[in-house]
Structure formats: structure tokens, C-alpha cells
Residue, then its C-alpha position, 0 to 999 in steps of 0.5 A: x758820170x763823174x760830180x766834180x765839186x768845189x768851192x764856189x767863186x768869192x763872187x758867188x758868196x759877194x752876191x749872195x750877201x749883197x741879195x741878203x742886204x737888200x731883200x733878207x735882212x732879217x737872215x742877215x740879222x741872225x747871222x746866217x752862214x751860207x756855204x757855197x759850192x759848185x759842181x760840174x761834170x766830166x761829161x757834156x751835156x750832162x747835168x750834176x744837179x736834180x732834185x727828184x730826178x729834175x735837173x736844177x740850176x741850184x740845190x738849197x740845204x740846211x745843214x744840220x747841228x753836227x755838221x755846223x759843230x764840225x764849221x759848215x755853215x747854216x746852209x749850204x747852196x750848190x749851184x750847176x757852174x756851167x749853167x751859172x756861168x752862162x748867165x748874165x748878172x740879172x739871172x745869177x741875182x735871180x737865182x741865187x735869190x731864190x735859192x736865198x729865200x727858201x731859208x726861214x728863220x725859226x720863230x718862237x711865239x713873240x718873234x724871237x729868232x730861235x737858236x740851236x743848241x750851237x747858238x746858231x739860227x734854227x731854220x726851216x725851209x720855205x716852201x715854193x708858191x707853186x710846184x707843178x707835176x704834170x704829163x702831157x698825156x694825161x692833159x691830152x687824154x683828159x683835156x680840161x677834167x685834169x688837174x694839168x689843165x685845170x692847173x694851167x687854167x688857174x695859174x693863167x688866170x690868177x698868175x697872169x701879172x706876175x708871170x706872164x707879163x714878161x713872157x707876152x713881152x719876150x716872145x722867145x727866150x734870149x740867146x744861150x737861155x735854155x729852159x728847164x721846162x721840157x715838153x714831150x710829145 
């Protein structure tokens, strides 16, 4: 497989400050530079990005000093261009808005925005809310004693407003939506 990337489209880079405007002001404020790539594969089917070996719409980093001394950005966000360009807009907002909010600014004791020794913003990253490791065997084997099904009990029960009223509502995923969740058997 061979990773072919670019520069990501100026619209890429025209949404993401548009999602900083509205719900990361603070990035804004300090300046941020985020640097936007894309990548793609000469073959179908295949997938350019994954993170520990799952495959992601969109890969976060943040750069470090010596390569901000050399122009890169803060940042850096890459995102998988054929999965992107099938989205609607809602869904480029909503991923780049994710990718977006893993970025947090470094604070000293009173709040103050700290600052490499470039004079850029020092960032750390955002950790998800929830991650999960699961394997199906073991949730089969195991039943509720795993911590697969004990998971899905706690996120069911407290997570129930914030991620299942969509999914009650939706029934089914909308046309050319494809899930990253894979369930084997």
C-alpha cells in the first residue's frame, strides 16, 4: 500500500477556523496554527490512517518545537480524503471538531496561556471521555462479569441522553455512512 499525501483543500482549513471561532475561542486567542493534510491510497478498500492499529477518519498531533522552528504549525491534523469527501457537511464539522478539541492549551497556576520557547502556545492533548477495548468473545464467555459487558451496562445507563437519543431516532446508519465499529463474530 502506498500513502499519498497532500495539503488538505483551503476548505478543510476555512471550516476548522470557523469551528475554533464558534466553540474554541480560547485556541483562537493564543493564536493557534494547525496545519491540515490529507492522505489517500493507491489502493481501494484500503485505509491510509489508524491509531493502534484501528483505522481513523482523522489523526490530531501536536508538533513539537523543532519542527515549529522549522514553519510547521501547533498542530497538525491529517485527515483519510476519501472518507472526508463523502461526508455531508455536518459530518466534516463534526469531525474536524473533534480532531479540534483534543488541542488544550497548557496553563500556568493563574490561567495564563503558556508559551514555548518559540513563543508559541505549549499544548497538551485532550484525552477521549471514553475509549473502549472490547472483544466480543470475551463479553460472550464472560457474560455481565466482563468489563465488555459491564462497560456497555454503564455506558447504556449514564450515556443514554448523550448518545442514544440519536441512534433510537435513526434506526439505521444514512446512505454511504459506514461505521468504524466492527463487529465480529
Amino acid at each position: 500500500m502506498s500513502k499519498k499525501y497532500s495539503k488538505a483543500p483551503a476548505e478543510v482549513a476555512e471550516r476548522a477556523a470557523s469551528l475554533i471561532k464558534k466553540f474554541h475561542p480560547d485556541l483562537g486567542l493564543v493564536g493557534i496554527k494547525i496545519d491540515f493534510l490529507s492522505v489517500a491510497v493507491d489502493k481501494e478498500g484500503e485505509t491510509p490512517l489508524s491509531l493502534r492499529g484501528i483505522p481513523c477518519y482523522a489523526i490530531v498531533k501536536i508538533v513539537g518545537v523543532k519542527e515549529r522552528t522549522k514553519g510547521c504549525g501547533d498542530a497538525e491534523i491529517t485527515i483519510d480524503e476519501e472518507r472526508y469527501n463523502k461526508m455531508d457537511d455536518s459530518q466534516k464539522n463534526a469531525l474536524l471538531d473533534h480532531e479540534i478539541y483534543h488541542l488544550n492549551i497548557v496553563r500556568n497556576v493563574h490561567g495564563i496561556p503558556k508559551k514555548d520557547c518559540r513563543g508559541r502556545p505549549k499544548l497538551k492533548m485532550r484525552k477521549h471521555d471514553i475509549e473502549f477495548g472490547w472483544f466480543n468473545e470475551i463479553a460472550t464467555r464472560h457474560g455481565s462479569a466482563s468489563i465488555e459487558c459491564r462497560q456497555a451496562t454503564q455506558l447504556m445507563l449514564t450515556g443514554k441522553q448523550t448518545y442514544f437519543q440519536f441512534a433510537l431516532k435513526m434506526k439505521a446508519l444514512p446512505a454511504g455512512v459506514e461505521a468504524t465499529v466492527t463487529l465480529v463474530d
